[in-house]
C-alpha positions in Angstrom: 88.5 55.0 83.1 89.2 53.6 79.6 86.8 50.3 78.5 89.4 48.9 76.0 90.4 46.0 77.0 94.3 44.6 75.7 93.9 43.1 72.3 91.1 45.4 71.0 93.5 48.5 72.4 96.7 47.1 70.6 94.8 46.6 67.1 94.0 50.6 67.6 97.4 51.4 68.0 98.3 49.2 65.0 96.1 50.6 62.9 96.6 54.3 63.5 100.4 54.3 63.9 99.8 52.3 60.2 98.3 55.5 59.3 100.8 58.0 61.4 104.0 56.2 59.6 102.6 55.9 56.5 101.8 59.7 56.2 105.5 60.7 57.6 107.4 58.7 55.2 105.1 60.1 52.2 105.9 63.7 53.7 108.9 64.6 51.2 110.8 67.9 51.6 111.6 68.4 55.0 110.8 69.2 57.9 109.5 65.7 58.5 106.7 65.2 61.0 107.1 64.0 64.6 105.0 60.8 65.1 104.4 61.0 69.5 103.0 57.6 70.1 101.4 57.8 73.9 100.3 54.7 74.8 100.5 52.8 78.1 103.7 50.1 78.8 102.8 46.7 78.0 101.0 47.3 75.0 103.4 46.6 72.4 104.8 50.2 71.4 107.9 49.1 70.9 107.0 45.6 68.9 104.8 47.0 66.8 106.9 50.0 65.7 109.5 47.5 64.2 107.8 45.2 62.6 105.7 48.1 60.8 109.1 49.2 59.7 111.3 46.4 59.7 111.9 46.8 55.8 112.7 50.9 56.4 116.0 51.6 56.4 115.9 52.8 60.3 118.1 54.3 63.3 117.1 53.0 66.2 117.5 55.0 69.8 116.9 52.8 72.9 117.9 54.0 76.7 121.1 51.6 76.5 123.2 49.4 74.5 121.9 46.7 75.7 118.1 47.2 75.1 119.8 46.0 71.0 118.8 42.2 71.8 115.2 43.0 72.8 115.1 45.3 69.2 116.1 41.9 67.6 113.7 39.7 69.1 111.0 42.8 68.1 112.5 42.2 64.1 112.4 38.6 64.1 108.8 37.8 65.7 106.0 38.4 64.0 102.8 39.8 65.8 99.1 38.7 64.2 97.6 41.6 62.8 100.2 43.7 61.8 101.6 43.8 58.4 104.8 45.8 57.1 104.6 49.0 55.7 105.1 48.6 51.7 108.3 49.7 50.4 109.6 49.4 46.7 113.2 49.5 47.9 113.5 46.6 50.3 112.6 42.9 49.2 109.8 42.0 51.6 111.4 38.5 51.9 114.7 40.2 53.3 115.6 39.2 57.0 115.8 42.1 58.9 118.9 43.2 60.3 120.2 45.5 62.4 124.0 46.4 64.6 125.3 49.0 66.2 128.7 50.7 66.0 131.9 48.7 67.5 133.4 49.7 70.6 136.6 51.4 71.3 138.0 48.4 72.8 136.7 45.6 70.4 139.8 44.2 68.6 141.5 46.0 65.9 138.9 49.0 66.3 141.2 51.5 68.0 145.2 51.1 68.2 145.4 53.6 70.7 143.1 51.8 73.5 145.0 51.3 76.3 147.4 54.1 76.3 145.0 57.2 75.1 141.0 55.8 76.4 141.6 53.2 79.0 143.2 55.8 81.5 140.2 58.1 81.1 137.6 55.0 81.7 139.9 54.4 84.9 138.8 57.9 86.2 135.6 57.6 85.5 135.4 59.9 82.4 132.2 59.5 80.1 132.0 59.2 76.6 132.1 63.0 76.3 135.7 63.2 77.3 136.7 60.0 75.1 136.0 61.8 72.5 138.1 64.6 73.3 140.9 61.7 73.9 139.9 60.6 70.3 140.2 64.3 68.6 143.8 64.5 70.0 145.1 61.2 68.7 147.8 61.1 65.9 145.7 58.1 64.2 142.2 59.8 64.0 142.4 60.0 60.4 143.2 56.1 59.9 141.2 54.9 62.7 139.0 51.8 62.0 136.4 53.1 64.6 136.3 56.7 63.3 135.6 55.6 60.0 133.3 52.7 60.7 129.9 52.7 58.8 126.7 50.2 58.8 126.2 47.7 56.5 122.6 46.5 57.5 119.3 48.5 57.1 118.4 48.7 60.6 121.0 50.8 63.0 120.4 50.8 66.7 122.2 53.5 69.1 122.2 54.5 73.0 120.1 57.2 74.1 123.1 58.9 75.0 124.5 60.0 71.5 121.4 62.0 71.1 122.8 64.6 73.2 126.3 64.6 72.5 126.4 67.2 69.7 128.4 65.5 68.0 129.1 64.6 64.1 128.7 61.0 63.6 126.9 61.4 60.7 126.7 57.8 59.8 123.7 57.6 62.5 121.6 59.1 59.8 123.4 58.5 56.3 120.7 56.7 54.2 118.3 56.6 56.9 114.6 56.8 55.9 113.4 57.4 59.9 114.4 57.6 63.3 113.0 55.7 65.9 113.9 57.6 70.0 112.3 54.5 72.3 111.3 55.8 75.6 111.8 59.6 76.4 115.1 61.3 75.2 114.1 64.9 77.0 117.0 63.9 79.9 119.6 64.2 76.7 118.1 66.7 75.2 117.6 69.1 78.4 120.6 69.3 79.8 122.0 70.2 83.6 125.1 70.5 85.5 125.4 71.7 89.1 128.4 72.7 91.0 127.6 72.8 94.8 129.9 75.3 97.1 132.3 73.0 98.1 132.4 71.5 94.5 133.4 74.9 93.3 136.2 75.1 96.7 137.8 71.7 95.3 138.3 73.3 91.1 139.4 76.7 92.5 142.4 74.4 94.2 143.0 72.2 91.7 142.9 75.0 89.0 145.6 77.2 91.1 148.0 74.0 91.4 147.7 73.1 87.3 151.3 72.8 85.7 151.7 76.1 84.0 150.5 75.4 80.0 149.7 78.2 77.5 145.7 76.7 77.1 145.9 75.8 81.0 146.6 79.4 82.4 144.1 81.1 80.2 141.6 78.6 81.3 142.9 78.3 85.3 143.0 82.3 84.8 139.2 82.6 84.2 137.5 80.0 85.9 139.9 81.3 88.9 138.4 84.7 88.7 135.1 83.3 88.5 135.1 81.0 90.9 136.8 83.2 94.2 133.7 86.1 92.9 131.4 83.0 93.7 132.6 81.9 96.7 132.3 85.5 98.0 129.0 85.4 97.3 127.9 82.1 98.8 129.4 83.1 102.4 128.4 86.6 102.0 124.7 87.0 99.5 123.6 90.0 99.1 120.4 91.2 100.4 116.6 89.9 98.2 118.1 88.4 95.9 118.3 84.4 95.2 119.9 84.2 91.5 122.5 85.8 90.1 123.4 85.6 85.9 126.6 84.0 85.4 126.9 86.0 81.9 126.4 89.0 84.0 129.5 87.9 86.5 131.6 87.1 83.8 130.9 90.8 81.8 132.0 92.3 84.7 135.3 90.5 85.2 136.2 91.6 81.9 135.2 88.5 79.8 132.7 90.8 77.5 133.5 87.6 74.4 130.3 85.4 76.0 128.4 85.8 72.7 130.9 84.2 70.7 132.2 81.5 72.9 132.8 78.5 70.4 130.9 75.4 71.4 133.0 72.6 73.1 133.6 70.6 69.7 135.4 74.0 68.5 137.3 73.3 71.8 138.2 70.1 71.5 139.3 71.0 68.2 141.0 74.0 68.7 143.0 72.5 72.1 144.3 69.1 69.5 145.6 71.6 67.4 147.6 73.6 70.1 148.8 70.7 71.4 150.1 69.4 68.5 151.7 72.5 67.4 153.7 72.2 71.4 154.7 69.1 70.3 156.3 70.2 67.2 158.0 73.5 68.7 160.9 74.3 71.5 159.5 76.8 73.9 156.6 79.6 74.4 157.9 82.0 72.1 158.0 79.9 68.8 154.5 78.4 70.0 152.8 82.2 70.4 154.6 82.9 66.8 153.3 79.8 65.3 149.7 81.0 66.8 149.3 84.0 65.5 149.8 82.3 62.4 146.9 79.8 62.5 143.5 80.9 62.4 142.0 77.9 63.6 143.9 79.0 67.3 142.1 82.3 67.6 139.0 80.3 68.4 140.9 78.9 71.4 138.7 80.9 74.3 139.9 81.6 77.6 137.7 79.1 79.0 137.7 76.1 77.0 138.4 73.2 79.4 139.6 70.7 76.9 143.2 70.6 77.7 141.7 71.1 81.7 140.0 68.1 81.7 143.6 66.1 81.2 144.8 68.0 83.6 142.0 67.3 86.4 140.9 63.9 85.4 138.8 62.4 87.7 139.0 65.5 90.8 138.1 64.9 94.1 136.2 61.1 92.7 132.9 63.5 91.7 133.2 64.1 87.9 134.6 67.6 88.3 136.8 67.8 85.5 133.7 67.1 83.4 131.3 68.9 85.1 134.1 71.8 84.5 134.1 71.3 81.0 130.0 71.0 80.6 130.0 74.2 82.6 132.1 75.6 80.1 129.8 74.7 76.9 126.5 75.7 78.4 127.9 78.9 79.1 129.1 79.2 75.4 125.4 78.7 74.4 124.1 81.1 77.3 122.8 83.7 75.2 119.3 83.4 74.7 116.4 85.8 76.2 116.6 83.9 79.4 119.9 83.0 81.0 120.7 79.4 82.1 123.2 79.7 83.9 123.1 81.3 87.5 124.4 81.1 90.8 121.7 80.1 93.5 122.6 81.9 96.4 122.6 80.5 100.2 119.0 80.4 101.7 116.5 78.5 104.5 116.0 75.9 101.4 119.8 75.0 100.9 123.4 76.2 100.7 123.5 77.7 97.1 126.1 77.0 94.5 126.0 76.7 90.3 122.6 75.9 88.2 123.6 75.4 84.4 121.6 74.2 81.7 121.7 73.4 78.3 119.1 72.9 75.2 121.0 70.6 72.9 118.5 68.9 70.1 119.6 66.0 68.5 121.2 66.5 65.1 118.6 64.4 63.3 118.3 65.8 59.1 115.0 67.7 58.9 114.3 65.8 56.1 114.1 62.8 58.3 110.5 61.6 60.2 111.2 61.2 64.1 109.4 58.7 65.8 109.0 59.4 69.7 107.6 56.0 71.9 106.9 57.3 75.2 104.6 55.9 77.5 103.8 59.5 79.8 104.3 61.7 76.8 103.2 65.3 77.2 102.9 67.1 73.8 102.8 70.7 75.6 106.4 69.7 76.0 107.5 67.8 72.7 106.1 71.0 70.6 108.3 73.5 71.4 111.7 71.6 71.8 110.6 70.1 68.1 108.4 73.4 66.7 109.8 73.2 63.1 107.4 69.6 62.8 104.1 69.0 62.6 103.0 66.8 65.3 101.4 63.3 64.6 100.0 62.5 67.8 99.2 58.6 68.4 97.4 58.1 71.2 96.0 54.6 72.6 94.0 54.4 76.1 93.7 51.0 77.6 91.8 49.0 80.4 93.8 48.5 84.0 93.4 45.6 85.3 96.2 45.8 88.2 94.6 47.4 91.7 97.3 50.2 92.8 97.3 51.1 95.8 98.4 54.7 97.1 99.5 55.9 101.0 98.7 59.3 101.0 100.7 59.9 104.4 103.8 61.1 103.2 105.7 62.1 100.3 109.1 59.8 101.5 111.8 62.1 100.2 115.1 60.4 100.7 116.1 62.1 103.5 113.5 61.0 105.9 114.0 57.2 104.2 117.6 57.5 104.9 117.2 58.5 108.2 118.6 55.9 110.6 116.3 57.7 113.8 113.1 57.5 111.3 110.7 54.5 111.3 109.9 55.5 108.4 111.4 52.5 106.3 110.1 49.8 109.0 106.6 50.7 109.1 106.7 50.5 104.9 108.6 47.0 104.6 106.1 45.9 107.7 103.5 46.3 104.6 105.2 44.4 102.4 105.7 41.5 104.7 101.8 41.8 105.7 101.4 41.3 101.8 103.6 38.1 101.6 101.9 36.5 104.5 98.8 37.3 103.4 100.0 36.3 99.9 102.7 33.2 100.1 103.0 32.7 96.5 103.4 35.7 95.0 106.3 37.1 93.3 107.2 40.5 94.7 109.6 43.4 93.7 110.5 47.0 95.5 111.7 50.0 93.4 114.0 52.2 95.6 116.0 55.1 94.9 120.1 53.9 94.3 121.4 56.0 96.5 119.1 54.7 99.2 120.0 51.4 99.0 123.6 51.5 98.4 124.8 54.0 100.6 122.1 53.7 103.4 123.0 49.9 105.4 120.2 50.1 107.3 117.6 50.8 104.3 119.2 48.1 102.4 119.4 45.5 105.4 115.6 45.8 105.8 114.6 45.7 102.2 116.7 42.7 102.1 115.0 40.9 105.2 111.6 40.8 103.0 112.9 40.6 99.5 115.6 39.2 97.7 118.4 41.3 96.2 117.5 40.0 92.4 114.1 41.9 92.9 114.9 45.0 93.8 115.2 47.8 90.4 115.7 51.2 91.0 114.3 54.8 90.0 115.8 56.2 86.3 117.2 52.7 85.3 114.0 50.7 84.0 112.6 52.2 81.3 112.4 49.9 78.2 112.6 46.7 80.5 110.3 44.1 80.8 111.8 42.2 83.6 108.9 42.6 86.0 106.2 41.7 84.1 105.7 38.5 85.6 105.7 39.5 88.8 102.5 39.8 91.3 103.4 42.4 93.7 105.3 45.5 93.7 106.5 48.3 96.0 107.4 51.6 95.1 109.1 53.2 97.9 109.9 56.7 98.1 110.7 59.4 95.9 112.8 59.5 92.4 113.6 62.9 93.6 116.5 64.7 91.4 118.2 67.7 93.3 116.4 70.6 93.2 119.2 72.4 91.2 119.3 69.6 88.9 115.4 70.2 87.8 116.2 73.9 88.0 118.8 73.3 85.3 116.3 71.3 83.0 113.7 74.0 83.4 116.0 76.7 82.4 117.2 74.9 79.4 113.5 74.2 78.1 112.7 78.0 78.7 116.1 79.1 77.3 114.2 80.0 74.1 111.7 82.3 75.2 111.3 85.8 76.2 110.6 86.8 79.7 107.1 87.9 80.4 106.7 91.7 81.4 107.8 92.9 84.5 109.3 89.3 85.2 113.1 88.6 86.6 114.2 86.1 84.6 117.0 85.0 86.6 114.7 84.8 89.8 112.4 81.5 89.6 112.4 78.4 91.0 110.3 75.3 92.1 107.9 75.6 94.6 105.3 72.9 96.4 101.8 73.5 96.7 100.1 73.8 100.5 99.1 70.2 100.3 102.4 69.0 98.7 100.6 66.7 95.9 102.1 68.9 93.2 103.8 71.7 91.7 101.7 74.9 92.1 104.7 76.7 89.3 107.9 79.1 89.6 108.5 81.7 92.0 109.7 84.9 90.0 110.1 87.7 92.9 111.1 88.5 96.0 107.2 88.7 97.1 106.7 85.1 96.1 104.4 85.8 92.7 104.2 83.1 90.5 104.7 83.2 86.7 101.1 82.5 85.6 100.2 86.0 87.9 102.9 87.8 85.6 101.4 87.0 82.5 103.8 84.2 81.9 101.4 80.7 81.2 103.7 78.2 83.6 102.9 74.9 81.7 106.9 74.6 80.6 108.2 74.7 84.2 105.9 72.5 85.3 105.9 70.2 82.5 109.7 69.7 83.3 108.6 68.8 86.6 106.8 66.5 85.7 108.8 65.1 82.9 111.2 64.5 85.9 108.9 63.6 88.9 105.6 62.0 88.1 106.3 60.0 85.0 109.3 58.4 86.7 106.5 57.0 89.3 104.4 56.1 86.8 107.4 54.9 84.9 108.4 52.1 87.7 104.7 51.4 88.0 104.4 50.4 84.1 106.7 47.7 84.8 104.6 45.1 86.5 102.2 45.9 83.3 99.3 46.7 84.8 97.0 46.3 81.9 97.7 42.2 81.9 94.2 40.6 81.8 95.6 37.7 82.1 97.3 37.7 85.8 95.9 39.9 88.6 98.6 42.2 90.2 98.8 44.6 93.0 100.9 48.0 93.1 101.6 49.2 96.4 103.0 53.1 95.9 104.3 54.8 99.2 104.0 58.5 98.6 100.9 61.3 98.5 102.5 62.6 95.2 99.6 63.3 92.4 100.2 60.7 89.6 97.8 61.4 86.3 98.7 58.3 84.4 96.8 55.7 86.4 93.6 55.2 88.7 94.6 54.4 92.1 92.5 53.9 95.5 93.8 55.5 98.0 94.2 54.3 101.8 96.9 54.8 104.7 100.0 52.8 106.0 97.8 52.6 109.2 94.8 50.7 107.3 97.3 48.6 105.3 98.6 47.4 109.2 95.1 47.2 109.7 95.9 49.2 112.6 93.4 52.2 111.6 94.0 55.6 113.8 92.0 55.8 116.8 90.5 59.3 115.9 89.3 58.5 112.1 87.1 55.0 113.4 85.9 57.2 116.4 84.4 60.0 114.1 83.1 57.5 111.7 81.1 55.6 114.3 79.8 58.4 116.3 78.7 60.0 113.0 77.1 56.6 112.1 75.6 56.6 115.5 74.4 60.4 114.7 72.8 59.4 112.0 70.9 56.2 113.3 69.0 58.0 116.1 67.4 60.3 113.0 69.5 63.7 112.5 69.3 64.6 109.0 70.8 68.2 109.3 74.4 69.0 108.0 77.0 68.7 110.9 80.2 71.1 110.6 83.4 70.0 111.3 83.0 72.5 114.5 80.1 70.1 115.8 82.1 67.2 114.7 85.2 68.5 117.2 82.9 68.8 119.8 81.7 65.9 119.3 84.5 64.4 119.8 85.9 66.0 122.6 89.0 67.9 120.3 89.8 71.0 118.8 88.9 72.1 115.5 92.6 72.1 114.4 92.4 67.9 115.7 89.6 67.4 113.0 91.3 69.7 110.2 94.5 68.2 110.4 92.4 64.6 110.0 90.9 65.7 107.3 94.4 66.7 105.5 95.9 63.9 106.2 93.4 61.0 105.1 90.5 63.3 103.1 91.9 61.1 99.7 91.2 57.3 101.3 87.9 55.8 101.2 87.3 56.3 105.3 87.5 59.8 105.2 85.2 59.8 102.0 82.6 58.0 103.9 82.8 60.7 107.1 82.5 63.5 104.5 79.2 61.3 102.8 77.8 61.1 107.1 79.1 65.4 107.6 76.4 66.5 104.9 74.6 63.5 102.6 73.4 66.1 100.3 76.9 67.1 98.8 78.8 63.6 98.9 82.1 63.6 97.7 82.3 67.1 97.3 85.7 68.6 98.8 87.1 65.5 99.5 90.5 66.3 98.2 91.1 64.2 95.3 93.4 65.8 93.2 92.3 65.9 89.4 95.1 67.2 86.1 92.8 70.6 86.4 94.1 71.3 89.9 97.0 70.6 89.6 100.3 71.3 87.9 99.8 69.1 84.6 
């Protein structure tokens, strides 16, 4: 466990990211380094980063727009101890500023508002489709927020534009260095998922569309596609569980799949179709007119651009978008390893459409990159950035929080959500045993967002012990420093994604490289280990043999999984700051899910209800018993059963369930003194999937 305590561990950081910066900015000729700055939450990452460049012309990423007034604080308060990098560019004595780019809807910005972006909001489009509403507007030459640039040194942008693959090139015109705070890997690994009855709802939709040049060729493909997969879902064919989607659409006919444009071509290419229908009177003076325009030959059979109008907001699910992502991560399906496949019906779910994406942000090589990331893993940074060096800052600190880990269950949401389960009762019966125990404290529970807004009963009986102000949820806290005052907090369940969705993320990251020998590329996917406190890697066969056995090193996979999985735990955890010295605080994390980031003692819900099971106290006192009346030779968990009175397969499963809490430790130190703490099942990163 790391010695440093708070202010001795942030003058390290200070002084070494001093030296990371320094040597970035004095790299020249691109390809810039990547400064990976890995140090716990609460330390002042973020702080510290600014002020040693608040007189850098910088672009600033944070998770969301509005993490820009905690960026400004950053600028304009000084810390003791660290001193801006030198610069002979920027007076020293300047202020520091920083904005970000208008919206859409701010006044005078975009004349075409509420007729052209305000019905897509309405649907629920994203930011992706606005755009395309943008590419087909007749002002987008002469628009005020197309042609907007900053005017201050400092530029701060959402997460989200890292992984649009888009051309606002004003992000980085001028820019000395680019600042990503917190992890961008969810924008830059990419996934869409298309479920069975997903696919039922397009293939309806797509039949009924309003006959359209652009529309038919599109309805005409995805038509063909979609009734093939279908067919398959209710019918798979015999040992197999993926299928390539390339491979489908080669033999429909559609043999173009290396040279699918990307969806900005699209977009493109469908605002200059439609403009040409605007300008001409039927179908036979529009083919004319597009044989005459080379830009239309790039129009694809599948681009989705004009589709999306078409389907808008389908079925209250996204589909239209999810159409049109399908569409572009297909287009850039053509690596050694496909990402796209259909997952076929099985005993572990119904099947339906895995798609992902690697889409790196357009950053200039010539620019340094600097990644702040509490539960960094460099094994996965290196290859998604392999054309930089890595500068790898790294800054170990002192907890002084106690957590505390149940190691009964792992609380997926199903059996949380599960009005016949206990399951939530017996975990909010430990929080109210902490309050009454604790009267003054301050206490906050982290819950999935699905749980608690579509479950009544979970969110009735988090609400009967907490108020609704203290309740955050998994994937929205990162960056925020709202519970660092607090005393107490929860972690209930898992911040599971669906297994397609990490599928998709893992098939983007491993798009890139070739396929070990003798592996199936299109046949892997997630699978637990026996004890279920990690990832044991990716199944590649039909006989279950895991990637590492075919020569394949499964640290990507399982790096993903993590990425998506553990550091989200550790993620909520980070946000009581646990490494306060000045205020003692508890963590109480509900789940037997491995978590290398922190130190944690590990118990049982029954011992926090101080209501310990019957067989564990029995054991430990006949054992202590055992021991008084002077036996000193090893006793087998055979003996023990007997002992007891129960099978061996009684003793077995105890040891299973509770070998990682301190009771269980002390039975194993009574079994055999000579070899204490030797198999008692704590997990370490060398066992398991890190």
């Amino acid at each position: 466990m790391p010695n440093n305590d708070l202010l001795t561990a942030r003058a390290e950081l200070v002084a070494r990211l001093t030296c990371a910066l320094n040597e970035a900015l004095a790299s020249g000729e691109g390809p810039a380094p990547l400064v990976l700055v890995d140090a716990p939450g609460g330390l002042g990452k973020s702080h510290i980063t600014a002020q040693l460049l608040q007189h850098r012309r910088v672009t600033w990423f944070g998770e969301r727009n509005k993490m820009l007034a905690q960026v400004t604080s950053f600028l304009n308060t000084p810390l003791p101890g660290v001193t801006p990098l030198f610069t002979t560019t920027t007076s020293v004595a300047a202020a520091p500023r920083i904005e970000r780019r208008p919206s859409r809807e701010d006044e005078g910005f975009c004349t075409q508002f509420d007729r052209r972006i305000k019905p897509l909001q309405y649907f629920g489009l994203g930011r992706f489709e606005q755009r395309m509403g943008c590419r087909l507007c007749p002002d987008f030459n002469t628009c005020k927020y197309q042609n907007w640039r900053p005017s201050t040194p400092w530029l701060f942008s959402s997460h989200a534009r890292l992984g649009l693959r888009n051309d606002d090139k004003y992000l980085f015109e001028g820019r000395e260095i680019v600042v990503i705070d917190e992890s961008p890997i969810k924008e830059i690994l990419q996934a869409t998922t298309l479920e069975g009855y997903e696919i039922e709802q397009l293939l309806s939709a797509l039949k009924d569309l309003k006959p359209t040049t652009l529309a038919e060729l599109a309805a005409q493909a995805f038509s063909q596609l979609f009734e093939v997969l279908l067919d398959l879902l209710k019918d798979p064919p015999p040992a197999r569980r993926r299928i390539e989607l390339r491979v489908l659409l080669q033999e429909l006919g559609y043999n173009f799949i290396d040279k699918l444009p990307t969806a900005e071509e699209q977009i493109q290419a469908a605002a200059n179709l439609v403009a040409g229908q605007r300008s001409l009177n039927n179908e036979n003076d529009l083919q004319s007119k597009n044989d005459d325009e080379t830009d239309l030959h790039r129009v694809d059979p599948m681009s989705t651009a004009y589709l999306i109008q078409e389907l808008q907001f389908l079925g209250r699910e996204g589909l239209g978008a999810k159409l049109h992502k399908l569409a572009d991560a297909l287009a850039a399906d053509t690596g050694p390893r496909p990402t796209c496949v259909l997952v076929l019906p099985s005993k572990e779910g119904r099947g339906g459409i895995v798609a992902g994406q690697l889409v790196l942000p357009p950053i200039p090589s010539h620019l340094p990159i600097v990644i702040l990331d509490a539960t960094s893993d460099r094994w996965l940074y290196a290859p998604l950035f392999h054309e930089r060096s890595i500068l790898h800052v790294r800054v170990e600190v002192q907890q002084t929080a106690t957590i505390i880990q149940t190691t009964d269950h792992r609380y997926p949401a199903g059996t949380l959500g599960d009005p016949n389960s206990p399951s939530i009762n017996r975990l909010m019966d430990i929080v109210d045993k902490h309050k009454k125990k604790n009267p003054t404290h301050k206490i906050a529970v982290i819950v999935q967002k699905h749980l608690f807004v579509a479950k009544r009963h979970v969110k009735a009986r988090i609400l009967e012990s907490v108020a609704e102000n203290d309740v955050r949820f998994f994937w929205s806290n990162r960056g925020e420093n709202t519970l660092k005052d607090y005393d107490a907090l929860f972690v209930l369940g898992a911040p599971e994604l669906h297994p397609f969705e990490n599928e998709a993320r893992a098939r983007a990251f491993m798009s890139k490289e070739a396929p070990a020998s003798g592996e199936k590329p299109y046949d892997y996917q997630l699978v637990p280990s026996p004890n279920q406190t990690s990832s044991e890697g990716y199944v590649v066969d039909d006989d279950g043999s895991h990637l590492v056995e075919r020569g394949y090193q499964q640290g990507g996979p399982s790096s993903v999984f993590y990425e998506f999985h553990q550091a989200e735990y550790a993620q909520s955890m980070l946000r009581l700051r646990p490494y306060d010295p000045g205020k003692p605080k508890t963590i109480y994390f509900f789940s037997n899910v491995y978590i290398p980031y922190l130190t944690m003692r590990r118990t049982t819900e029954d011992e926090l209800l101080e209501r310990a099971p019957a067989l564990l106290v029995r054991a430990r006192e006949l054992l202590k018993n055992v021991r008084a009346s002077g036996k000193k030779d090893p006793i087998s968990q055979k003996e023990l059963a007997g002992m007891l009175g129960v099978s061996k397969a009684a003793v077995t499963q105890m040891k299973k369930k509770y070998r990682q809490t301190d009771t269980w430790n002390e039975i194993a130190l009574l079994l055999n003194p000579t070899t204490a703490g030797q198999g008692a099942g704590v997990p370490t990163p060398s066992n398991s999937s890190s």
